[in-house]
C-alpha positions as CSV (number, residue, x, y, z in Angstrom):
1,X,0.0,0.0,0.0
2,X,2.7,2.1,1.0
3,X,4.3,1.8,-2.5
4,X,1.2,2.8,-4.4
5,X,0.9,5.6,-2.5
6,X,4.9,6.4,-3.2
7,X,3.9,5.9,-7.0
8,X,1.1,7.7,-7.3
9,X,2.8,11.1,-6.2
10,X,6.3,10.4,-6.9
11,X,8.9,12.6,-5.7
12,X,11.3,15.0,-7.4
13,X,14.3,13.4,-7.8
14,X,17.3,14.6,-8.3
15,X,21.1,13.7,-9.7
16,X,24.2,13.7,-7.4
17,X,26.0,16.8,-9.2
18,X,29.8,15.5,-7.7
19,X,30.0,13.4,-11.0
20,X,27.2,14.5,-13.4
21,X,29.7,16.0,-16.1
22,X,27.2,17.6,-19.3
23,X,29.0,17.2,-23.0
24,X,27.1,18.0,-26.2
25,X,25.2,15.3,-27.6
26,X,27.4,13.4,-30.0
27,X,30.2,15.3,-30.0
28,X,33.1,12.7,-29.4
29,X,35.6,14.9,-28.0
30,X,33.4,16.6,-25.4
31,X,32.4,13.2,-24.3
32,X,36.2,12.2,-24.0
33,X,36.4,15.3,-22.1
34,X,34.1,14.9,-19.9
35,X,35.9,11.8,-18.8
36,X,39.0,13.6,-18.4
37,X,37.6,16.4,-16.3
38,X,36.5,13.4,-14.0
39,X,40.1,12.4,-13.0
40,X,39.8,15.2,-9.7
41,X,37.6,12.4,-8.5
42,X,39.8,9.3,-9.3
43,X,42.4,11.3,-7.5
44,X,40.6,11.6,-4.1
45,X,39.3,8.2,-4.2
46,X,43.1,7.3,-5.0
47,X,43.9,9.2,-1.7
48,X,41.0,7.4,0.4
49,X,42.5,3.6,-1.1
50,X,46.5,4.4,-0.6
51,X,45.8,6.0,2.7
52,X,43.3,3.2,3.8
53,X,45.7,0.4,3.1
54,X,49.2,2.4,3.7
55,X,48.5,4.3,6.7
56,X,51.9,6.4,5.7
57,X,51.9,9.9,7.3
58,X,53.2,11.7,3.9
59,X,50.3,10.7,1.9
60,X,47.7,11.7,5.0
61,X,49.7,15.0,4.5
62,X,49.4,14.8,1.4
63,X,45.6,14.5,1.2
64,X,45.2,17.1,4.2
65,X,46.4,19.8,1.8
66,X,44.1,18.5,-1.2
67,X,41.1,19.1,1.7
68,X,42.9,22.7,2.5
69,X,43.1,23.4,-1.0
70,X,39.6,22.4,-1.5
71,X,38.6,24.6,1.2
72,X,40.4,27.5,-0.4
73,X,38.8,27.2,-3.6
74,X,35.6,27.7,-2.0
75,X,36.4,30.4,0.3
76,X,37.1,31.9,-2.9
77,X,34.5,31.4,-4.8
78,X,32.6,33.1,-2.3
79,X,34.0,36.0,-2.0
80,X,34.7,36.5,-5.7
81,X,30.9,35.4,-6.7
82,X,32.0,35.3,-10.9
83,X,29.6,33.2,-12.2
84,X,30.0,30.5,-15.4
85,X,30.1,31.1,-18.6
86,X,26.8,30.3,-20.2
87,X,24.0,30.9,-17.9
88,X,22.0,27.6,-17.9
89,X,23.7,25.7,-20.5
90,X,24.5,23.3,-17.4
91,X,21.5,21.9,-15.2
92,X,23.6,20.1,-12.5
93,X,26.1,22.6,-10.9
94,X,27.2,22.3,-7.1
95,X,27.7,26.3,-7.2
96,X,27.0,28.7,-9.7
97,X,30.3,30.4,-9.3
98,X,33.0,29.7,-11.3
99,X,36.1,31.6,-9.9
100,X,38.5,30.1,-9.5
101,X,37.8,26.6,-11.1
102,X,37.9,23.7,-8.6
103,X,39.4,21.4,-10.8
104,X,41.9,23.3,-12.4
105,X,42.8,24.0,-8.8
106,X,42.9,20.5,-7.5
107,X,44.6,19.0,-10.3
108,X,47.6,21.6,-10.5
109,X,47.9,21.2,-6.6
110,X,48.3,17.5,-7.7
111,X,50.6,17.9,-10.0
112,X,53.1,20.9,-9.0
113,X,53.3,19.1,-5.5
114,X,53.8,15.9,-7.4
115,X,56.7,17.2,-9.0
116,X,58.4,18.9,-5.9
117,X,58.1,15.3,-4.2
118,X,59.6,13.5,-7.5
119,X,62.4,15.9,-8.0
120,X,63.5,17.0,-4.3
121,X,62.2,14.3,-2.0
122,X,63.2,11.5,-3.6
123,X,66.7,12.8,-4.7
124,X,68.0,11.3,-1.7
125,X,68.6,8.1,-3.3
126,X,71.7,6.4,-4.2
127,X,70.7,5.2,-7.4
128,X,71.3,8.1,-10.1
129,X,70.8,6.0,-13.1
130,X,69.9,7.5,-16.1
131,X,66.9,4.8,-15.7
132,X,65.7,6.1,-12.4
133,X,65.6,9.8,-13.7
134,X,63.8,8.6,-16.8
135,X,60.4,7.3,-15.6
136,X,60.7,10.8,-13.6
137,X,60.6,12.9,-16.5
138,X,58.3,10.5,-18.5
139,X,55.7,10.5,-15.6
140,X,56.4,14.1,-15.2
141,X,55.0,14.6,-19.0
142,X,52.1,12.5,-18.1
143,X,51.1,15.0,-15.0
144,X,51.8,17.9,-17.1
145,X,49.5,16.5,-19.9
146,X,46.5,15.5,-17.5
147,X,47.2,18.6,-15.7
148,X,46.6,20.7,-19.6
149,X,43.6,18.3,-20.4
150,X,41.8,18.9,-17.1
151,X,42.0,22.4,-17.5
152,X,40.9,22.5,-21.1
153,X,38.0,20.4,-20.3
154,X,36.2,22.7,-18.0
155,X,36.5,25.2,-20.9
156,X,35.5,23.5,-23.9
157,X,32.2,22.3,-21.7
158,X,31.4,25.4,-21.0
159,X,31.8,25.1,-16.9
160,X,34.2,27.6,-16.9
161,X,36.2,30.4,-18.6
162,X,39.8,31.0,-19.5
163,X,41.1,33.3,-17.1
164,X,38.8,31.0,-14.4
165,X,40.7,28.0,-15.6
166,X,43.6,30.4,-15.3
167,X,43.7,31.5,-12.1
168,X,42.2,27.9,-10.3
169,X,45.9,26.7,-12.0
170,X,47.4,29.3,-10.2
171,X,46.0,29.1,-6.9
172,X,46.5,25.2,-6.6
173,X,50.1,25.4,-7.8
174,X,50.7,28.4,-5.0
175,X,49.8,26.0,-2.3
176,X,51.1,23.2,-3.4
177,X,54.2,24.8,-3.2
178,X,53.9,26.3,0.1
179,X,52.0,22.8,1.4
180,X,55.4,20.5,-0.2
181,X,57.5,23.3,1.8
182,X,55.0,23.0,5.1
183,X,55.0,19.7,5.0
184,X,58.5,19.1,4.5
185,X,59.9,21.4,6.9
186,X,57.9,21.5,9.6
187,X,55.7,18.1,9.4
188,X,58.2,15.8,8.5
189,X,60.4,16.4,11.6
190,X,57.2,15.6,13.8
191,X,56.2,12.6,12.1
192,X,58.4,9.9,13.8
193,X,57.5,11.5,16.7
194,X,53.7,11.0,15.8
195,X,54.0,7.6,14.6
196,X,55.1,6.3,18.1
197,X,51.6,7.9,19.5
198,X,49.6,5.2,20.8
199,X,46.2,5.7,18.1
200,X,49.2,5.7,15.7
201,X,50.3,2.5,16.7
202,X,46.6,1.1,17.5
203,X,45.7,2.4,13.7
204,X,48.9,0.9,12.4
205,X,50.1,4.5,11.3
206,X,54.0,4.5,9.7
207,X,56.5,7.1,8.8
208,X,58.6,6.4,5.7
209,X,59.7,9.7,5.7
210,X,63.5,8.7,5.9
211,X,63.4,5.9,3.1
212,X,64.4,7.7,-0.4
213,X,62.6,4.7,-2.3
214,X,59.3,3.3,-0.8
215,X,58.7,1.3,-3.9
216,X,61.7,-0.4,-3.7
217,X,62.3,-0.9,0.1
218,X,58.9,-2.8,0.1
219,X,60.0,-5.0,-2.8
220,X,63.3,-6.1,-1.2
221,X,61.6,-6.6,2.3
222,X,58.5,-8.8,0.9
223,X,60.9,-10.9,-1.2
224,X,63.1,-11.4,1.6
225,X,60.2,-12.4,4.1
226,X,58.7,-14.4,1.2
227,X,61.7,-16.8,0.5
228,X,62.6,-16.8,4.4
229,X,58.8,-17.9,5.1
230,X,59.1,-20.4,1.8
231,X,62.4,-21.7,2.8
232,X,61.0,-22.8,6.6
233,X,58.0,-24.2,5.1
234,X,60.0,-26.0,3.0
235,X,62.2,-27.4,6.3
236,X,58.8,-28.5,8.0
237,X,57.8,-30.4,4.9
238,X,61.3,-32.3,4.9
């Protein structure tokens, strides 16, 4: 009964707007686009998994200036109150301000903070081979590109203008540079000392802060565990 009652005056329903991205209808490349301007949200679902599953202080540091970012960018928006391009082309639209452009602000946070971590964190390693620096500059060109397709998404669909695409860019590199600098020289000293809290040790929370190469310290340590777990096995089944 209580269905037919639901059916007969149904509701107004409406879309969640975090991922309802609008391209004209059958043009390829804004569909294509529209996918790419979606990345922002792979990102932070990116953050949730590694930080989830890692528990490593730098990325939670990391993440906490994507939120502070975030929180910029609407601050303002606020304050600046310039509306999109294109009154009502879009029906979905969290705010109907436009500058500075969130995602052109997330995304070059992302990238110009990924950078400062590829080139001066990690240059503490021993291993300069011309190897090592290559997938650096090749996955530096990929962030760059992203970065530029991103941007020129939120254009081309009409969410935003130019000099708001513009000026989001320049916001989120500014603090990504002064959140890489906050993190690394006044966080980082703290975080051994934060790691030995007791909810960091209940939550299984790590500082890596002082290995150069995470990727490869992790490999080395689960292949050694792996053969010496394998090799007592193998005694027991003797």
């Amino acid at each position: 009964m209580a269905l037919e009652e639901q059916c007969s005056a149904p509701p107004r329903w409406r879309s969640i707007s975090l991922t309802h991205v609008e391209f004209p209808e059958g043009d390829l490349t804004g569909q294509v686009l529209a996918y790419i301007s979606l990345l922002p949200i792979a990102i932070l679902v990116g953050f949730v998994t590694l930080i989830v599953f890692k528990r490593e202080l730098h990325t939670i540091s990391f993440f906490g200036g994507v939120i502070l970012n975030e929180g910029v960018n609407w601050v303002l928006k606020h304050i600046l109150r310039e509306p999109r391009p294109c009154a009502g082309a879009h029906t979905n639209l969290p705010t109907e301000y436009g500058m500075p452009s969130s995602h052109s602000q997330l995304i070059w946070f992302f990238v110009v903070y990924f950078f400062l971590f590829l080139y001066l964190r990690m240059h503490q390693t021993n291993n300069a081979r011309c190897v090592d620096l290559l997938w650096r500059h090749i996955l530096s060109i990929l962030l760059l590109g992203m970065a530029l397709s991103v941007s020129y998404s939120r254009v081309y669909l009409l969410y935003h203008t130019w000099g708001q695409v513009f000026y989001g860019g320049l916001a989120g590199s500014t603090i990504g540079i002064v959140w890489f600098l906050f993190t690394q020289e006044v966080l980082t000293p703290l975080f051994p000392k934060i790691a030995a809290w007791p909810i960091s040790e209940y939550f299984l929370v790590r500082d890596t802060s002082l290995i150069p190469n995470i990727l490869w310290f992790e490999y080395t340590v689960t292949r050694s565990e792996a053969r010496n777990r394998q090799r007592k096995l193998g005694t027991k089944l003797q």
